[in-house]
N, CA, C and O of each residue as an XYZ file, in Angstrom:
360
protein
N     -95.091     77.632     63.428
C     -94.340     76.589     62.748
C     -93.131     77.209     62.050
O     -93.299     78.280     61.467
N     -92.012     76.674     62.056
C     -91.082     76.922     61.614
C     -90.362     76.121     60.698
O     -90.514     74.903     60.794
N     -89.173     76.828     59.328
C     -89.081     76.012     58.604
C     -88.256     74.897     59.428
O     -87.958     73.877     58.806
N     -87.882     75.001     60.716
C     -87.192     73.304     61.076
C     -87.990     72.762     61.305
O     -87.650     71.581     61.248
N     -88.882     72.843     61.541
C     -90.038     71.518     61.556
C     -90.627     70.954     60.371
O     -91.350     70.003     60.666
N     -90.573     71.229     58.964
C     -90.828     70.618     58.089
C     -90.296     69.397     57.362
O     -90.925     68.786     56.499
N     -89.186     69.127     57.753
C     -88.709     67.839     57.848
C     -89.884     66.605     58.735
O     -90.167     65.477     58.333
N     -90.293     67.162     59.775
C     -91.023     66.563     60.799
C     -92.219     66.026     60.056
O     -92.508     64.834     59.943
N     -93.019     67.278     59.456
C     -93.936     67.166     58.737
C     -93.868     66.331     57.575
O     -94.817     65.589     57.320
N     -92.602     66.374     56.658
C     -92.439     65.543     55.308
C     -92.876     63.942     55.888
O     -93.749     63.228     55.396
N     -92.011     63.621     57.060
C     -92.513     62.340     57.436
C     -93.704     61.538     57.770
O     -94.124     60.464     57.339
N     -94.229     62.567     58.874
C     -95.700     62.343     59.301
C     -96.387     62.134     57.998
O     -96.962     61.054     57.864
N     -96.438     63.281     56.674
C     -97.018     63.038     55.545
C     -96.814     61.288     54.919
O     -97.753     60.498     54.816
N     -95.618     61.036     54.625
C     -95.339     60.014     54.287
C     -96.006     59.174     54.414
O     -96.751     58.501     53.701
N     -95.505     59.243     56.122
C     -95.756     57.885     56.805
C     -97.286     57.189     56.652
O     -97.547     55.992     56.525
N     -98.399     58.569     56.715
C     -99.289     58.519     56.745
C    -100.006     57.591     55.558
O    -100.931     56.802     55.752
N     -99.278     57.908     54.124
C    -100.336     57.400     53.510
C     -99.736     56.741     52.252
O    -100.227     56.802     51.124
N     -98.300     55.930     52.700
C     -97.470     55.218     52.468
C     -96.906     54.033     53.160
O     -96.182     54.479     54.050
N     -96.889     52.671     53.180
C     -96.351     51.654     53.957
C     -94.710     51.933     54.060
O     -93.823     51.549     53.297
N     -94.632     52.640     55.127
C     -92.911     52.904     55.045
C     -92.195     51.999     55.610
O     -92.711     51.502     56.611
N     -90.959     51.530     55.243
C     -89.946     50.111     55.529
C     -89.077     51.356     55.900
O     -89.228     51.366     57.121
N     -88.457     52.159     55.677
C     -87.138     53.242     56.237
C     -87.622     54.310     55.354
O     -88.172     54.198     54.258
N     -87.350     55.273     55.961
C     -87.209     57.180     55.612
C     -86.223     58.097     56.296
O     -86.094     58.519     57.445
N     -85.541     58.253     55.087
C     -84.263     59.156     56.134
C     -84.589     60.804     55.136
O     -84.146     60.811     53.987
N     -85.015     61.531     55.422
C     -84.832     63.294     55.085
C     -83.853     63.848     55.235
O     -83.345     63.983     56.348
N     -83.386     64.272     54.237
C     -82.304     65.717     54.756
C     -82.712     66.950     54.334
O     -83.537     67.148     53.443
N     -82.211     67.672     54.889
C     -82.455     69.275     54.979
C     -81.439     70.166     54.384
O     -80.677     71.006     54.864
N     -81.677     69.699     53.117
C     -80.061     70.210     52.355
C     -80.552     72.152     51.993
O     -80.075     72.550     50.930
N     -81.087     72.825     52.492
C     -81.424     74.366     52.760
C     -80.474     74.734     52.240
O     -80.284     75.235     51.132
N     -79.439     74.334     53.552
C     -78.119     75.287     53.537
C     -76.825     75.628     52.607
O     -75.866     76.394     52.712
N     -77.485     74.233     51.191
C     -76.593     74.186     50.184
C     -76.787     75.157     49.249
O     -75.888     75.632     48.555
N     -78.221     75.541     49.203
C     -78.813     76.384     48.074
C     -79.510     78.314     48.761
O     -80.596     78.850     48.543
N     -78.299     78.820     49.582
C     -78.633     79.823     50.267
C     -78.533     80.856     48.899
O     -77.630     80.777     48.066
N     -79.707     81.882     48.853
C     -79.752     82.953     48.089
C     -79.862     82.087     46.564
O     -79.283     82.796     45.741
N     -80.272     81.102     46.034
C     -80.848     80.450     45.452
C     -83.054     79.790     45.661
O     -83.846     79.352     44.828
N     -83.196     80.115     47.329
C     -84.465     80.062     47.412
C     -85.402     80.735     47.241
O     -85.342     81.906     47.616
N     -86.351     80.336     46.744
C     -87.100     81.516     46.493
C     -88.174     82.084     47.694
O     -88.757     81.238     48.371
N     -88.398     83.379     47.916
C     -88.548     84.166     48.818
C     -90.137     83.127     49.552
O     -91.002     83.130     48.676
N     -90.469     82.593     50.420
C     -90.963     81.868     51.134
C     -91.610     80.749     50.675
O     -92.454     80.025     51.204
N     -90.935     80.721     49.327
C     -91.497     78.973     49.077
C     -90.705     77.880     49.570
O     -90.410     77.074     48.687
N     -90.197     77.568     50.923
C     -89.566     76.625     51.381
C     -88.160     76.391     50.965
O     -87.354     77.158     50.439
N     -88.020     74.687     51.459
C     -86.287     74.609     51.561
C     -86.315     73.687     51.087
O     -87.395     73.102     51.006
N     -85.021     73.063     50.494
C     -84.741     71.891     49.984
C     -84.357     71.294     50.740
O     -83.738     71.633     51.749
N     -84.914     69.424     50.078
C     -84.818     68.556     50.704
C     -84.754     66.844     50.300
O     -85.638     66.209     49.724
N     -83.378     66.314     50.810
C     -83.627     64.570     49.878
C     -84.201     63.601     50.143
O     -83.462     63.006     50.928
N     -85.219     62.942     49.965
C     -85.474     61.679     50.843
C     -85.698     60.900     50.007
O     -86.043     60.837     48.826
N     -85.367     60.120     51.071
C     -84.486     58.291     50.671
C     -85.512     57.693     51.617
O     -85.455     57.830     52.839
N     -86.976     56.648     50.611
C     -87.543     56.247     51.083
C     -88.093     54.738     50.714
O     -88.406     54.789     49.524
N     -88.229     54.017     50.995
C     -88.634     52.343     50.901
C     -89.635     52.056     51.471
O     -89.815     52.043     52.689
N     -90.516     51.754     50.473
C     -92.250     51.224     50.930
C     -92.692     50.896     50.110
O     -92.428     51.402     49.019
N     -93.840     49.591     50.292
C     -94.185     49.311     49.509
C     -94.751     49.178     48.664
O     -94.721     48.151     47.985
N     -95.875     50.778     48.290
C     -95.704     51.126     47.245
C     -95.106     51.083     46.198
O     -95.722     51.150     45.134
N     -94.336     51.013     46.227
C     -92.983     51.391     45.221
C     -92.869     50.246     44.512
O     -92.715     50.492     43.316
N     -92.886     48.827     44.830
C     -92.696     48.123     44.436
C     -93.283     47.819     42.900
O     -94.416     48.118     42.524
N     -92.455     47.283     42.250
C     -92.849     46.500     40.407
C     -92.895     48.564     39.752
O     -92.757     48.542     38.529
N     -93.003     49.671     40.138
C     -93.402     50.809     39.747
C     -92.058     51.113     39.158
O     -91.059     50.516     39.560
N     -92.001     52.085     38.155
C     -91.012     52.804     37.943
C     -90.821     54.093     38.517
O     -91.666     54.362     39.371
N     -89.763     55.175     38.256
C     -89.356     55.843     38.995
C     -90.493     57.220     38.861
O     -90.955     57.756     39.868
N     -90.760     57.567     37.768
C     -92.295     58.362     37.530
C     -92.857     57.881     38.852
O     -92.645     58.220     40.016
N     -93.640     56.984     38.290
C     -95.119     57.005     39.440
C     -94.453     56.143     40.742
O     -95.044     55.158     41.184
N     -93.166     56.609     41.311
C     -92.934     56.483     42.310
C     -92.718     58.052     42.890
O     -93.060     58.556     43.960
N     -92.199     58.455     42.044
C     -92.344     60.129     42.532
C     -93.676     61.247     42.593
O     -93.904     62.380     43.018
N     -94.308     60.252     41.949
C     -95.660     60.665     41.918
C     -96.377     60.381     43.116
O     -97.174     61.199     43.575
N     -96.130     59.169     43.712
C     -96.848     58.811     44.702
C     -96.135     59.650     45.879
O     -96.844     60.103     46.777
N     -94.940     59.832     45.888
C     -94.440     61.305     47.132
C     -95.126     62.440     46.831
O     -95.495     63.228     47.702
N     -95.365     62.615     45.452
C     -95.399     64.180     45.992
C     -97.148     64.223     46.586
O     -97.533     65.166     47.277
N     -98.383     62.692     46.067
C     -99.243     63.254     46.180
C     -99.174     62.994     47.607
O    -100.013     63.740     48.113
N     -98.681     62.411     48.384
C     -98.504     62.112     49.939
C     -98.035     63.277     50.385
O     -98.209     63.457     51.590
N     -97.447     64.199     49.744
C     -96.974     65.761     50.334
C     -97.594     66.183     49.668
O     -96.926     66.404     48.658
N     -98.762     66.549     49.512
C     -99.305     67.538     48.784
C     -99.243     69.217     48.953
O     -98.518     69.988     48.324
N    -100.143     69.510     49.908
C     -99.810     70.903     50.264
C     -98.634     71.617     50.286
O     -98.380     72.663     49.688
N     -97.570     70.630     51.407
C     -96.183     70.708     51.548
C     -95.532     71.362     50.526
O     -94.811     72.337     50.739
N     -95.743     70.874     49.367
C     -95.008     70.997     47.787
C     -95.457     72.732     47.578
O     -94.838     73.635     47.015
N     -96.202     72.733     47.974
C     -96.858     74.528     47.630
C     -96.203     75.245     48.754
O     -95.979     76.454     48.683
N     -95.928     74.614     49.668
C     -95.657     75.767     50.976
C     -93.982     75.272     51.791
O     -93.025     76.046     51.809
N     -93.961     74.419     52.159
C     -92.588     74.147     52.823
C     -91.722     73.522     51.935
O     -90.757     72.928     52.416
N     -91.861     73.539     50.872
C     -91.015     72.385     50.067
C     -90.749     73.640     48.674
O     -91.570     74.325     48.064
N     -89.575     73.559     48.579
C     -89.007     74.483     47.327
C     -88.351     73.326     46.440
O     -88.518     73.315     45.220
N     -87.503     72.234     47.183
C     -86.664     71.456     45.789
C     -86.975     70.445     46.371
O     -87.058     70.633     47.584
N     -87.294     68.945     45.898
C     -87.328     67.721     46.454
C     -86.672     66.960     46.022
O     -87.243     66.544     45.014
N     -85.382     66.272     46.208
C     -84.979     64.827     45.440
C     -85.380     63.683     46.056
O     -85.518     63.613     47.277
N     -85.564     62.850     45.364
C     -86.646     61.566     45.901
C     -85.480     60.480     45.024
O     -84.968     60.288     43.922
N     -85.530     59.950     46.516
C     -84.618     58.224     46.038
C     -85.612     57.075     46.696
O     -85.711     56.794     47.890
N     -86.227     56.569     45.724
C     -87.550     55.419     46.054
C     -87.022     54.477     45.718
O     -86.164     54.407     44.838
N     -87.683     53.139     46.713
C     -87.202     52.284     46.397
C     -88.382     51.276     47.094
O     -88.929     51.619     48.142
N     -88.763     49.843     46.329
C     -89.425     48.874     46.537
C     -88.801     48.121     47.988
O     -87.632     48.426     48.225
N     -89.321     47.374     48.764
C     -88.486     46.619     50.051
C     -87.369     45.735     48.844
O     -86.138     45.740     48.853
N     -88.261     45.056     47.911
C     -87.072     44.076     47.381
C     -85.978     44.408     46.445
O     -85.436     43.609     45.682
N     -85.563     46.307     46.643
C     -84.695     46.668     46.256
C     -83.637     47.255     47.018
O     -82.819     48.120     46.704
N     -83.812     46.616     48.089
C     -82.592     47.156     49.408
C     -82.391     45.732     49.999
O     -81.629     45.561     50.950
């Protein structure tokens, strides 16, 4: 496995154990070169809508990503920005 496939993985996680309406990932790595730390993964933004999210605030909406990435967060994942959003906020 390689770190380009962890994008792949962030989703599958998601998808899995989240009602997803849209998920777009980026692989922003390449912004923070010699800023990562030595094999704890890459940074990454996702912009996600499900309905989870909904009536929640932004806490326990980020809460509910990271526990859907769990492992991830220890191993392929160094920075995460999370843009959540309810369906009836798009």
């Amino acid at each position: 496995m390689s770190q380009a496939d962890t994008p792949d993985f962030i989703e599958q996680a998601l998808r899995a154990k989240l009602t997803v309406h849209s998920l777009h990932i980026e692989d922003d790595s390449h912004e923070h070169a010699g800023h990562q730390a030595a094999g704890a993964g890459g940074h990454y933004t996702v912009a996600i809508v499900a309905d989870e999210f909904e009536g929640k605030r932004s806490v326990a909406r980020h809460r509910l990503v990271y526990d859907a990435l769990g492992p991830l967060m220890q191993t392929r994942i160094h920075a995460l920005a999370i843009d959540a959003k309810g369906p009836s906020e798009v």
